[in-house]
C-alpha positions as CSV (number, residue, x, y, z in Angstrom):
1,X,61.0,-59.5,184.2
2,X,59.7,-57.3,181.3
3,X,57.4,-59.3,179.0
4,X,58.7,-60.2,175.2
5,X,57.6,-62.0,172.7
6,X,59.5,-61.5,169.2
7,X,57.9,-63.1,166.3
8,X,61.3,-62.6,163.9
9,X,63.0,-65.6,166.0
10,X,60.2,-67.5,167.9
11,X,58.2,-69.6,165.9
12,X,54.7,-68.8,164.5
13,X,53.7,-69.6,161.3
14,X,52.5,-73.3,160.6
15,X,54.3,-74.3,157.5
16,X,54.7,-77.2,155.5
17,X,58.3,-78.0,154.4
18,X,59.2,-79.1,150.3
19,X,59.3,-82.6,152.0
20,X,55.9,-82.5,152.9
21,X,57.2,-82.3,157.1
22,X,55.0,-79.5,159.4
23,X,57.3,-76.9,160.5
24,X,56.9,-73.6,162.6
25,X,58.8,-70.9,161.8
26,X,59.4,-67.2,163.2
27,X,59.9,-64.3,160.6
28,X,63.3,-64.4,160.0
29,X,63.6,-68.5,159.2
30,X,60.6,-67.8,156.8
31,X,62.1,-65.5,154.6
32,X,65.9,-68.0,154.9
33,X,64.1,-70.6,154.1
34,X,61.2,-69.4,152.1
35,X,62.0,-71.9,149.1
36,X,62.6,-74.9,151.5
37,X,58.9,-74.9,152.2
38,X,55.9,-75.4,150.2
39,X,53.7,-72.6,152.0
40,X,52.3,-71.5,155.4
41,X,49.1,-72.2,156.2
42,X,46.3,-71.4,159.4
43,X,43.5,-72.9,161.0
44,X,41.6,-71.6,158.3
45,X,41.6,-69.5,155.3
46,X,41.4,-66.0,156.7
47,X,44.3,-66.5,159.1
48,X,46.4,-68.5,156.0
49,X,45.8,-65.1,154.4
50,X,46.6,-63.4,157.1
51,X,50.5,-65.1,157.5
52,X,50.6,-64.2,153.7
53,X,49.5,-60.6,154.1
54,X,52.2,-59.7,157.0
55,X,55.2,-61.7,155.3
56,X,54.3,-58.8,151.8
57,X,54.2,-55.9,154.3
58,X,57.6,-57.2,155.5
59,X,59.3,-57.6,152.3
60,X,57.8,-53.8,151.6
61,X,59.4,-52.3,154.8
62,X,62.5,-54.0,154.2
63,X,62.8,-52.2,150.3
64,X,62.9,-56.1,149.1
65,X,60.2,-55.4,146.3
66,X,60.7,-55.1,142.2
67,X,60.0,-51.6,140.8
68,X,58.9,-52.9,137.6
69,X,56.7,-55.6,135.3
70,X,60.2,-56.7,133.8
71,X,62.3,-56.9,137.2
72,X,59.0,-58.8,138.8
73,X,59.2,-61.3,136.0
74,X,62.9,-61.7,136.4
75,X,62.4,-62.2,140.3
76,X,59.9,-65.1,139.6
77,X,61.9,-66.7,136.9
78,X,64.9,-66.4,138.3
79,X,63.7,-67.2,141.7
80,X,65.2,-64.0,143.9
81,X,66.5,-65.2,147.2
82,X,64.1,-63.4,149.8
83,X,67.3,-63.5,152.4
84,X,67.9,-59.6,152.5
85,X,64.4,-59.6,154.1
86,X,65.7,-61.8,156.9
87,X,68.7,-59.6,157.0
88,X,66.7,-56.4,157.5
89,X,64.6,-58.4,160.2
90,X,67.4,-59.2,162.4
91,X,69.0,-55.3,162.1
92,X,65.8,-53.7,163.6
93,X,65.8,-52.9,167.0
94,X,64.1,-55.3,169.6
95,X,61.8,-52.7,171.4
96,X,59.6,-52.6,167.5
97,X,59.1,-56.1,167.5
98,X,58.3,-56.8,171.0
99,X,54.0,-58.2,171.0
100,X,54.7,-57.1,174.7
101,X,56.4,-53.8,174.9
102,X,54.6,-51.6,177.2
103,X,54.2,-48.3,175.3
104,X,54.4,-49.6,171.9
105,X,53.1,-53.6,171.6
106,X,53.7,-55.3,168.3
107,X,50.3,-54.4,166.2
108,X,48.5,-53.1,169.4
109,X,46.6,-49.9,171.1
110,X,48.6,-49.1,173.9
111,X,46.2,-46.7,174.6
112,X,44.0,-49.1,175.4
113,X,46.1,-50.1,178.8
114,X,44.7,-48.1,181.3
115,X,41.4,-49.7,180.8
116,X,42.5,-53.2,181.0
117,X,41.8,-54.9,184.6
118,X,38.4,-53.8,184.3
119,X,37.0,-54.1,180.9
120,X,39.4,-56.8,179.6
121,X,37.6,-60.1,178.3
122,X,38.1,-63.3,177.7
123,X,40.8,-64.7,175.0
124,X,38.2,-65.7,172.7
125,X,37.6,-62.2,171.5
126,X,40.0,-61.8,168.9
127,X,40.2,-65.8,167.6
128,X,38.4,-65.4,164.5
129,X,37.4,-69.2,164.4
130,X,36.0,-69.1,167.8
131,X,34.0,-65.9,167.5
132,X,30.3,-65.6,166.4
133,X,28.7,-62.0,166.7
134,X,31.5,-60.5,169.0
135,X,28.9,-61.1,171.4
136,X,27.9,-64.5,171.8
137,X,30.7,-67.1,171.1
138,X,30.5,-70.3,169.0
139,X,32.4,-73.5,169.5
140,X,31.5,-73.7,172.6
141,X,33.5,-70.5,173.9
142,X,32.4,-67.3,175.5
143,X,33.1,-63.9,175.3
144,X,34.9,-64.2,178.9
145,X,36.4,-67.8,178.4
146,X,39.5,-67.1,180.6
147,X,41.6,-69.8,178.6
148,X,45.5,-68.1,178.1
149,X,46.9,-68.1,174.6
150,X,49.9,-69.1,174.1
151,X,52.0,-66.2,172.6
152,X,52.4,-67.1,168.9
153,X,48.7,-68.3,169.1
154,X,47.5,-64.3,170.1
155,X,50.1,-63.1,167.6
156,X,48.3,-64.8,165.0
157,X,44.7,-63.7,166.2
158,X,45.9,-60.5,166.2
159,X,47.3,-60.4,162.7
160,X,43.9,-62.0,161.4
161,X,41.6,-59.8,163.1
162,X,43.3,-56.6,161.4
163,X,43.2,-58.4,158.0
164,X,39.8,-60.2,158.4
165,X,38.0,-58.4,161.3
166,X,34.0,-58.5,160.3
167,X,32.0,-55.5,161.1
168,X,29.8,-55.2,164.1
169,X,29.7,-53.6,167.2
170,X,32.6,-54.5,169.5
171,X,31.9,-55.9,172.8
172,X,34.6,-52.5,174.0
173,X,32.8,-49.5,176.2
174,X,32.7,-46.0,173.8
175,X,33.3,-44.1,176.8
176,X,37.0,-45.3,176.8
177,X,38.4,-43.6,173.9
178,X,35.3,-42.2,172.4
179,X,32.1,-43.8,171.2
180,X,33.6,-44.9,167.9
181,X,35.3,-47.3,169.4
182,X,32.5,-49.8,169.2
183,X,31.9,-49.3,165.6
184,X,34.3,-52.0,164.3
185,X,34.3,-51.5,160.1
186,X,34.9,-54.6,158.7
187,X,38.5,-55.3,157.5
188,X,40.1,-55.4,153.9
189,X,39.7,-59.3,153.3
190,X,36.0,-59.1,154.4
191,X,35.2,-56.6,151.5
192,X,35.4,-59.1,148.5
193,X,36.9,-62.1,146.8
194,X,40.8,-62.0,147.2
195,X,43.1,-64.2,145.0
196,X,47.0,-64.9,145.7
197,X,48.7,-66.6,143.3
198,X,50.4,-69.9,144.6
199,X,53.5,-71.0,143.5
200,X,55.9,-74.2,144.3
201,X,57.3,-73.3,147.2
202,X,56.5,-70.0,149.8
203,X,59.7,-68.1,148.3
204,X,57.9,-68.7,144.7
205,X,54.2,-67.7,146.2
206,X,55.6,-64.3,147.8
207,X,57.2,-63.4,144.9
208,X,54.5,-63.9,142.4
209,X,52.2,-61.6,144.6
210,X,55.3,-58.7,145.7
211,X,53.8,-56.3,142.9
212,X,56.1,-53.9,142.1
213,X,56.4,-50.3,143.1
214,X,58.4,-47.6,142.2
215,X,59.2,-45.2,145.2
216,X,58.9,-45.3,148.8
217,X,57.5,-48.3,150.0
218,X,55.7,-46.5,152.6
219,X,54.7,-47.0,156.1
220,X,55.0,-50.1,157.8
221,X,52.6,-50.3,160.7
222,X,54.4,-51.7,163.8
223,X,51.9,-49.9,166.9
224,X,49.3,-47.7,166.8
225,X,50.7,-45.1,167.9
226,X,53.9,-44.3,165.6
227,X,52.0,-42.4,163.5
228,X,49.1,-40.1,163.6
229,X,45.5,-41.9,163.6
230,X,42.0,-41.3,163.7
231,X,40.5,-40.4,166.8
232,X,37.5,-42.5,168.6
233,X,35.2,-39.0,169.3
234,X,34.1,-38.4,165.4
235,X,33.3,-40.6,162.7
236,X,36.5,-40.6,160.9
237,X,37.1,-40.3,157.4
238,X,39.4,-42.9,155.6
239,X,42.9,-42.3,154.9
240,X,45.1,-43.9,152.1
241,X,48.5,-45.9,152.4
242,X,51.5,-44.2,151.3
243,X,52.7,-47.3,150.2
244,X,52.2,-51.1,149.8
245,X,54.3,-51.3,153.4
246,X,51.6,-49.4,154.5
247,X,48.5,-51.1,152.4
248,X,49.5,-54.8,153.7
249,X,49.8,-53.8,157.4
250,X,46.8,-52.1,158.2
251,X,45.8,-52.2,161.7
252,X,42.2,-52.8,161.2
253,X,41.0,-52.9,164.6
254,X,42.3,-51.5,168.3
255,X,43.6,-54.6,169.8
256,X,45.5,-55.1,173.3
257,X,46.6,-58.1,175.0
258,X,47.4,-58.4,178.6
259,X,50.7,-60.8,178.7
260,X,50.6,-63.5,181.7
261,X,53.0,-66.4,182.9
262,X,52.4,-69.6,181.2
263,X,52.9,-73.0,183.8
264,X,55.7,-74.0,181.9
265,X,57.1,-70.6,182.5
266,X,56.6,-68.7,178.7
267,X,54.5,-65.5,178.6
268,X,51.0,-66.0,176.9
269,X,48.0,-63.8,176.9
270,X,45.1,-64.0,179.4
271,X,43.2,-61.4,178.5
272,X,42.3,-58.8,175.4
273,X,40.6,-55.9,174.5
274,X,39.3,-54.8,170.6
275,X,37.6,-52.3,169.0
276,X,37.9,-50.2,166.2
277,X,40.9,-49.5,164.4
278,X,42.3,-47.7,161.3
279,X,39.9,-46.8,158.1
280,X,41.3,-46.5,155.0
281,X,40.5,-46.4,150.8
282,X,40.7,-49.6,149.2
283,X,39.3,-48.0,146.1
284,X,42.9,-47.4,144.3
285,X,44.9,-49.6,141.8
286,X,47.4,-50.7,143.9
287,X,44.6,-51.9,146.6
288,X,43.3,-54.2,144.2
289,X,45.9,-55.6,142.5
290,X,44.1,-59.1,142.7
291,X,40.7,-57.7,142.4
292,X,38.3,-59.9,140.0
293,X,36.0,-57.2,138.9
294,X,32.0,-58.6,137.8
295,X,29.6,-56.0,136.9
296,X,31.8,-53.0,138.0
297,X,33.0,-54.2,141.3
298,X,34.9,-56.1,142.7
299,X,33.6,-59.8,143.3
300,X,31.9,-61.2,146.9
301,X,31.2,-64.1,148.1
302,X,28.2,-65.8,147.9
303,X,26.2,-68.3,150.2
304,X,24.5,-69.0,146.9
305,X,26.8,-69.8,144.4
306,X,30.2,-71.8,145.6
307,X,33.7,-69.8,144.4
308,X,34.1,-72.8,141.3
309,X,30.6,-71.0,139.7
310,X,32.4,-68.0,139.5
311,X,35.5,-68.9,138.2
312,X,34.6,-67.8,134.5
313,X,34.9,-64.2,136.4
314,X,38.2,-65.0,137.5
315,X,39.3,-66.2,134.3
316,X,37.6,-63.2,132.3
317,X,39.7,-60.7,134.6
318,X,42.4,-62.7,132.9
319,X,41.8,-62.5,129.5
320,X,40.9,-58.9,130.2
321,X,44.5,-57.8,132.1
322,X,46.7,-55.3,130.7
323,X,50.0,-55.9,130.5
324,X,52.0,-55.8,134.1
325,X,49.8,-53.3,135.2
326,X,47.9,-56.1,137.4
327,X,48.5,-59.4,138.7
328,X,46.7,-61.0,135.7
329,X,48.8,-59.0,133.5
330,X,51.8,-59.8,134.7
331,X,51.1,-63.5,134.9
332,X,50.9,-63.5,131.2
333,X,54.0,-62.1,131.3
334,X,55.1,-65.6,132.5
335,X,56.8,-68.4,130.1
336,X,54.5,-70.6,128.6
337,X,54.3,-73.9,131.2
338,X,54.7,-71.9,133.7
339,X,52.3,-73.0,135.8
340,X,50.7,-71.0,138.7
341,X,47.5,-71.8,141.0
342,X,45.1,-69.2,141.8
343,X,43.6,-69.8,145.5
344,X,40.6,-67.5,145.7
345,X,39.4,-66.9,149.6
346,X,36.2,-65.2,150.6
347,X,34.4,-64.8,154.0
348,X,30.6,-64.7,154.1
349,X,29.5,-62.4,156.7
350,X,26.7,-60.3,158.1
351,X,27.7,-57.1,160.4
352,X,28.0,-58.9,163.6
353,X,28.2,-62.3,162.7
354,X,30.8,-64.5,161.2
355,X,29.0,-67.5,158.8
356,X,31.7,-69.3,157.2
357,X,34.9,-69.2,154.9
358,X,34.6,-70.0,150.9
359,X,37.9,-70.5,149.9
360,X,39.1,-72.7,146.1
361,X,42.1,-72.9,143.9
362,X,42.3,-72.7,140.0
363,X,45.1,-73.7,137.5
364,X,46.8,-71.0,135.2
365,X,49.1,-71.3,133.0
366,X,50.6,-68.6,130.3
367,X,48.8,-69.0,126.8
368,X,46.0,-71.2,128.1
369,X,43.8,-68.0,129.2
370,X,41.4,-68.0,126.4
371,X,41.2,-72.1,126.5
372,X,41.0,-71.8,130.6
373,X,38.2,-69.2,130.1
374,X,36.3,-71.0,127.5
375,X,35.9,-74.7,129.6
376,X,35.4,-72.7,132.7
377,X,31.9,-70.9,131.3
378,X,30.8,-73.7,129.5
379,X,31.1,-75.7,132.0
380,X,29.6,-73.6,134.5
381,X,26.9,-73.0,132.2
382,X,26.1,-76.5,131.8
383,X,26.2,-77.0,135.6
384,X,23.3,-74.1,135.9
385,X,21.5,-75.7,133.0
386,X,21.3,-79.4,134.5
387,X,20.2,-78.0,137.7
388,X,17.3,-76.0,136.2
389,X,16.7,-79.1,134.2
390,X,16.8,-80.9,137.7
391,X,14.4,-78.4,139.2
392,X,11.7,-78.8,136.8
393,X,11.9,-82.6,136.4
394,X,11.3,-82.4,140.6
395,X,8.3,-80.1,139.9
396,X,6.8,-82.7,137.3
397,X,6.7,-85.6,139.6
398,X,5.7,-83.4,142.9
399,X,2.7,-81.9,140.4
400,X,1.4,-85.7,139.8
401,X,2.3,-87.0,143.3
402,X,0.5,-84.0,144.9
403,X,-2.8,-83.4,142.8
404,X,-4.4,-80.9,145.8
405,X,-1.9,-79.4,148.0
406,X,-1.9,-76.5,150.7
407,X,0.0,-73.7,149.2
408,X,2.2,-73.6,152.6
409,X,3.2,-77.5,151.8
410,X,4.4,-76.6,148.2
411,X,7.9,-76.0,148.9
412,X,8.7,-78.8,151.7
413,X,7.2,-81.4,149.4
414,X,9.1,-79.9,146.0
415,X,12.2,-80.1,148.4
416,X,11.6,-84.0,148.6
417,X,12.0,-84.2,144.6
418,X,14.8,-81.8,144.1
419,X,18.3,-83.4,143.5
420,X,20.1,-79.8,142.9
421,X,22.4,-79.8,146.3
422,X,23.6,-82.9,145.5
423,X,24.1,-82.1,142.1
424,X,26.3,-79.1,142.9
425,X,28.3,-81.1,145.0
426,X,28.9,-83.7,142.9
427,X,29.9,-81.3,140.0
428,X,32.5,-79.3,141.6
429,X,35.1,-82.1,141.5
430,X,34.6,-82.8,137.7
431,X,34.6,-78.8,137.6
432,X,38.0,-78.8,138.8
433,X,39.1,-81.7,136.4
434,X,37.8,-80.3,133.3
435,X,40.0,-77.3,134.2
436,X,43.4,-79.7,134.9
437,X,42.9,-81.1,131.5
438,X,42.4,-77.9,130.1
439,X,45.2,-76.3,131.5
440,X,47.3,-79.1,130.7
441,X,46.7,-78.6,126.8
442,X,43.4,-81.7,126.3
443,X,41.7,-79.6,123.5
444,X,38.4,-77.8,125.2
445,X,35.2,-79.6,123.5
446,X,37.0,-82.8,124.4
447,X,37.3,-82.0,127.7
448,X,34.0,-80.4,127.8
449,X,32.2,-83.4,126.4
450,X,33.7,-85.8,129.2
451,X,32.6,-83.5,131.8
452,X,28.9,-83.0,130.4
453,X,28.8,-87.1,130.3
454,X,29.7,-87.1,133.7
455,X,27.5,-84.3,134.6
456,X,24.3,-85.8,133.4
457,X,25.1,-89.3,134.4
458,X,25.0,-87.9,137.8
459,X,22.5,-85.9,137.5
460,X,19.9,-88.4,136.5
461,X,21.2,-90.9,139.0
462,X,20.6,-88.4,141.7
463,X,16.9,-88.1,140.4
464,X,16.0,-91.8,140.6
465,X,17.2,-91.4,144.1
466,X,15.0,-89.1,145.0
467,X,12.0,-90.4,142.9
468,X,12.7,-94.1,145.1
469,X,10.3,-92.4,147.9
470,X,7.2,-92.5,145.2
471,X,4.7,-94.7,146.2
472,X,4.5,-98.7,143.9
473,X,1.0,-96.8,143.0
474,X,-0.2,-95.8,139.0
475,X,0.1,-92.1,140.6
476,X,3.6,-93.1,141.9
477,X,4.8,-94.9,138.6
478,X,3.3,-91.6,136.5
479,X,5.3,-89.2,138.6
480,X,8.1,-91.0,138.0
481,X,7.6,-91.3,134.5
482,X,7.1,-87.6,133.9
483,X,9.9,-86.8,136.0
484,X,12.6,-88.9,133.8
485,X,10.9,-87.8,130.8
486,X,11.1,-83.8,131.6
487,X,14.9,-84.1,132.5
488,X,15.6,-86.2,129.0
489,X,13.4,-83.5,127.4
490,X,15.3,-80.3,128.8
491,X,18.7,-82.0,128.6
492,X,18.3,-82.8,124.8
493,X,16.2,-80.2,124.0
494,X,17.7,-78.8,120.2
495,X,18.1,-75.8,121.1
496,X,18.2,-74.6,124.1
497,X,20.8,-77.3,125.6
498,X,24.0,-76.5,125.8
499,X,25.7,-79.3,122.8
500,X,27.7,-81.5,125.1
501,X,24.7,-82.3,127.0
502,X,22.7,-83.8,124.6
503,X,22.4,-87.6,123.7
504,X,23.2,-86.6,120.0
505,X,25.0,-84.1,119.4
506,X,25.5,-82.7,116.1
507,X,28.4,-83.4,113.8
């Protein structure tokens, strides 16, 4: 029997449904029944993204899209049925949507077939929260763990790895295509910060984030080869997408999977190969639709600075949108109340090797931009300011505790005095309600002074914490007391102190 596994009808994408029940659902039910469910969701950000990426390059191929600002707004307000997208699913012909066909596999390389049986690896390869350098696996997996996938399960590796495939060299021999094929670019969603607007159900969330487009949607990528690609033999130059059909189904990597017999009789996947796949400009308008833009470019991650201290940049790209001609503009094209959460998703990276995902989610609502902006820098700023404020009161008491230290022991004993980590921590939660309130129309210095209350209540209970390790000594007890005394001082300092910080404020 021929292999086949067709996403459209078998189900793939973990959703969640307006009841709050977990569902699975293939392509077709998704776009039915796109309004029954509150969203689809993955095993971690990047593949959440993923699911959200490929259902847009969908609705693109199918010509289910608004060509305008004004028709977009009229589709979210009006809540467009998605059903003709379903429709157009279930008219295509079986051989483009089969993961397993043998000459052109869903999303694949078949070129990559003849090379199978002896360089193929293990399963792990392509799972994005299994791998670690492409090399050497974390999560206790290996690069040849011989565990089968089930077939939705290698579907959505697949998808993920062309969306959020890091860079590195691929663990794929150059001589099989060329030796290019090692040199794995890292994919669209690795680049930056990416934001999707959420609405109240999945129908709502895809068509908030189906910009519009006027023309021909383009090319939807269904195999590697149905259209001309770059070859493996020459560092290859990178092509644009005709079209958002095109742009939100990229084939970032080379990817095969060898189907097997599951024990319950099913075809799975037993073993893969990957390496590099399509290049292309993400430099255009229509590429970065969602982009939050800080100093010039577009916004990254950080292992520093958690996605809530940056949300003053995703707030500025709002008050800075023109109208409909990006996702921020066209949000403000919204009715007032109409409230919309901005879930902001980032993977920290090096070439090679995975780290971790940042993801976070941020209230917007029409006419509260400016307000939304406003509690968001303050309050960020005051967060900064308390942990400087933090860091010096740490260097007051480790400066009397340690009169003659080694300069190699400074920072290890500083560390024992420094409550900033769990300052951070406790601060992104009141973060996130200062924004609620603001977004739900509490005027901004009042919410602002109930989160800087909050704030520095925290912040000098996490000090005495860490001052309870000083010795019951007269050096002990001065530490201590310089330590309190430098965090009152910088927190109420006249001028310098942000107002809601300090014990009086002015009237």
């Amino acid at each position: 029997m021929v292999p086949y596994w067709d996403p459209r009808t078998q189900p793939c994408l973990a959703a969640l449904t307006t009841a709050g029940l977990p569902s699975r659902l293939g392509l077709i039910e998704a776009f039915e029944k796109a309004d029954d469910h509150l969203g689809v969701g993955g095993r971690h950000p990047g593949e959440t993204l993923a699911m959200l990426e490929l259902l847009r390059a969908v609705a693109y191929a199918a010509d289910v899209f608004p060509e305008t600002s004004n028709e977009w707004r009229t589709w979210v307000t009006g809540r467009r049925p998605l059903t003709e997208v379903a429709d157009w699913l279930r008219e295509q012909p079986e051989k483009q949507w089969n993961f397993f066909h043998p000459d052109r596999p869903l999303f694949q390389n078949a070129l990559l077939a003849p090379f199978m049986d002896e360089h193929g690896v293990g399963t792990s390869q392509i799972v994005m929260h299994h791998v670690g350098d492409y090399v050497q696996l974390f999560d206790r997996h290996h690069l040849h763990h011989g565990e089968p996938l089930a077939a939705a399960d290698a579907f959505l590796a697949v998808i993920t790895q062309h969306v959020c495939g890091n860079g590195g060299r691929g663990m794929i021999p150059g001589s099989l295509l060329g030796a290019a094929l090692n040199n794995q670019a890292t994919c669209r969603a690795g680049t930056r910060v990416h934001v999707t607007a959420l609405g109240q159900t999945l129908g709502d969330t895809l068509r908030l984030n189906l910009h519009p487009h006027d023309g021909d949607p383009g090319t939807f990528n269904f195999t590697w080869t149905d259209r001309p690609r770059r070859s493996f033999t020459v560092k290859p130059t990178a092509r644009t997408p005709d079209g958002p059909a095109d742009l939100h189904s990229i084939l970032g990597r080379s990817i095969l999977t060898r189907p097997a017999r599951q024990p319950d009789g099913t075809w799975g996947v037993d073993r893969v190969l990957m390496g590099a796949g399509d290049i292309v400009n993400l430099t255009h308008a229509s590429a970065l639709q969602d982009a939050v833009i800080e100093k010039n470019a577009p916004l990254k991650p950080s292992a520093a600075r958690a996605l809530w201290r940056e949300a003053h940049s995703l707030y500025a790209a709002t008050a800075r949108r023109e109208k409909g001609m990006d996702l921020y503009g066209r949000l403000a094209m919204l009715p007032e109340g109409h409230r919309v959460t901005l879930w902001t998703v980032g993977l920290l990276a090096k070439p090679g090797k995975l780290i971790a995902w940042v993801n976070d989610a941020f209230p917007y609502i029409p006419g509260r931009e400016s307000a939304l902006r406003q509690a968001s820098e303050e309050g960020c700023a005051i967060a900064a300011y308390v942990a400087a404020a933090l860091d010096a009161a740490a260097y007051a008491a480790w400066r009397i505790a340690y009169p003659n230290p080694k300069p190699s022991d400074k920072q290890a004993q500083l560390a024992r005095f420094k409550a900033t980590g769990e300052h951070f921590a406790a601060t992104e939660p009141l973060f996130h309600e200062l924004l609620d309130e603001t977004a739900e129309g509490t005027p901004v210095p009042e919410a602002l002074a109930a989160y800087a209350a909050q704030v520095r209540s925290k912040a000098e209970a996490f000090l005495t914490d860490r001052l309870r390790s000083l010795p019951p000594s007269s050096r002990g007890y001065q530490a201590n007391t310089e330590a309190r005394e430098k965090l009152a001082e910088i927190l109420n300092h006249p001028r310098k102190a942000p107002v809601h910080l300090r014990m009086e404020q002015p009237a």
